[in-house]
Legacy VTK file of the C-alpha trace (Angstrom):
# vtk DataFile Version 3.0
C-alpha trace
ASCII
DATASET POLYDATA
POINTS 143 float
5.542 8.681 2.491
7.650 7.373 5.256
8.701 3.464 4.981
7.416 1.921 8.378
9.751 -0.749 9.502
9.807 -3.405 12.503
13.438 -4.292 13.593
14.528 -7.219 14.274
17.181 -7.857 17.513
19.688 -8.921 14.707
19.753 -6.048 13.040
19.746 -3.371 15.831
22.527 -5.484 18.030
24.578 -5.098 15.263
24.517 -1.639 14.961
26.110 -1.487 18.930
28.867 -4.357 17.789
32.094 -3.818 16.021
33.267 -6.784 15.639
31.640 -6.928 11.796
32.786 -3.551 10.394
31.173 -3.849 7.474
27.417 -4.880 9.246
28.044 -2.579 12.178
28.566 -0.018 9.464
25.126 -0.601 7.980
23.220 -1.404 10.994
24.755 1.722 12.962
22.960 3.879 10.003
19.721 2.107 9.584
19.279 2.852 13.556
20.691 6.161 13.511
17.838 6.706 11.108
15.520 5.183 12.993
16.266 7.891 15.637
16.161 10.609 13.429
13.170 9.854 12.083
14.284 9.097 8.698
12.202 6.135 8.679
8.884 5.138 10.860
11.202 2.526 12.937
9.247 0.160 15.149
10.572 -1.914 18.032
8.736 -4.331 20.489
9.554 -5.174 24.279
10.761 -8.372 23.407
13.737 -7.114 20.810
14.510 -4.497 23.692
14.395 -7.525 26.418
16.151 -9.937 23.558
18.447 -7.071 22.403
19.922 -6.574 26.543
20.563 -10.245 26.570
22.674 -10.216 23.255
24.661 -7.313 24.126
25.597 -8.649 27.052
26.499 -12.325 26.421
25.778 -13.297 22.870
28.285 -11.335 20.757
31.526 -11.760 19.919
33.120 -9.247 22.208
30.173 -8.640 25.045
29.482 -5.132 26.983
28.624 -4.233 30.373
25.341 -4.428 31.535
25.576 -0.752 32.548
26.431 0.323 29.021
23.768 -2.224 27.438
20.963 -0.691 29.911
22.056 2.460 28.617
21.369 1.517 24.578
18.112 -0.655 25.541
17.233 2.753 27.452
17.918 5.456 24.343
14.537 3.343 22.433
12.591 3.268 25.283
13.297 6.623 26.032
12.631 7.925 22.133
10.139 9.902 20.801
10.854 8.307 17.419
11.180 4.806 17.842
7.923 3.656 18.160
7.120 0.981 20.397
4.437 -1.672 19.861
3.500 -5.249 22.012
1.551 -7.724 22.335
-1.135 -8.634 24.549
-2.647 -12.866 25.395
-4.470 -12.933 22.300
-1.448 -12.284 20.346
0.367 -15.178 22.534
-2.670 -17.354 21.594
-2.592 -16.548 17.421
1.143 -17.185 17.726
0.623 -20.438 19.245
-2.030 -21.321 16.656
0.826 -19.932 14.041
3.112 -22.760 15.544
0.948 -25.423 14.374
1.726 -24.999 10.924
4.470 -22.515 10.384
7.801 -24.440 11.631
9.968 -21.552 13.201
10.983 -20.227 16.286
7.829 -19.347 18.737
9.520 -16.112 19.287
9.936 -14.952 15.737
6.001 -16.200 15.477
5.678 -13.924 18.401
7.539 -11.197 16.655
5.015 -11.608 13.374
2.108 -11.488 15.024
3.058 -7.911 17.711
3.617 -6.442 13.932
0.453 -7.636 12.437
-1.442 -6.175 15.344
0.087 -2.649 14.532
-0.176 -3.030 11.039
3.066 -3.729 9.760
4.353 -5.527 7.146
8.175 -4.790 6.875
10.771 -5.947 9.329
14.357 -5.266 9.125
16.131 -8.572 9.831
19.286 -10.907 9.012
16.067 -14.080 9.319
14.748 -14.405 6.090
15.038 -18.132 5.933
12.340 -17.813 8.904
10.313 -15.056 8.262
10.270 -15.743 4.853
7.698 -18.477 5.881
5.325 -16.094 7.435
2.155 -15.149 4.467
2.092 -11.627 5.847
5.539 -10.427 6.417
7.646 -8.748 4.202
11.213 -9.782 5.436
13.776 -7.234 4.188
17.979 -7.977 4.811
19.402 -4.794 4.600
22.598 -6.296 4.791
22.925 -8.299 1.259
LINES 1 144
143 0 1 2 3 4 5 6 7 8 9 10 11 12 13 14 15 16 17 18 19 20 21 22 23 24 25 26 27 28 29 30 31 32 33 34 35 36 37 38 39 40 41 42 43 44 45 46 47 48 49 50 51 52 53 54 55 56 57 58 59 60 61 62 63 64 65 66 67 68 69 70 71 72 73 74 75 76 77 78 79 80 81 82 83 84 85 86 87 88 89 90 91 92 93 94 95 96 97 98 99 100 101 102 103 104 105 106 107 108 109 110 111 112 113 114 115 116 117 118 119 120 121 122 123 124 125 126 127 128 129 130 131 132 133 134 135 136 137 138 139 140 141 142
């Protein structure tokens, strides 16, 4: 069987920036998996959305928007990244989430677009935060 992992923006941004070798190195190959089908890699709109904006003025050495458009583009555009999102009632169960699990609304956001496809795992440098969450499995491929 096929592991079936979410990604977090962390951990797919940076695969796309060099400035780390040694997390580019490992990021670059869980993605390239993810493309390859190697593992059941999951992705929502808001990484993509989050994932344009970090490219392009949250690393350490920032790329065109042309060239980030073009990387946000190869996962919409692939048959084997799947993509999942989340819908009002998901909005609403992460708001209730905020009421007693002290984190970032989007990372709530994040939990709950995976628990309504059914995942556990998610790929992320965040374990501090999504450590918190009951029904999350927070994995940091890069320890």
């Amino acid at each position: 069987m096929v592991d079936r992992y979410f990604f977090d923006t962390n951990i797919i941004a940076y695969a796309f920036d060099r400035s780390n070798r040694a997390k580019w190195e490992t990021c670059r190959s869980l993605v390239r998996g993810g493309f390859q089908s190697e593992t059941d890699s999951f992705v929502s709109n808001q990484v993509l959305a989050e994932l344009f904006v970090v490219l392009t003025m949250k690393v350490k050495r920032p790329i065109t928007s042309e060239k980030a458009g073009l990387i946000v583009r190869s996962f919409i555009d692939s048959r084997a990244w799947k993509k999942v999102n989340y819908d009002h009632l998901t909005v609403g169960r992460a708001v209730a989430d905020a009421r007693s699990i002290s984190i970032s609304f989007w990372d709530l956001l994040i939990a709950e677009t995976m628990r309504d496809a059914g995942l556990k795992k998610i790929y992320t440098e965040n374990l501090r935060d999504f450590g918190k969450i009951s029904w999350v499995e927070a994995v940091n491929p890069l320890r």
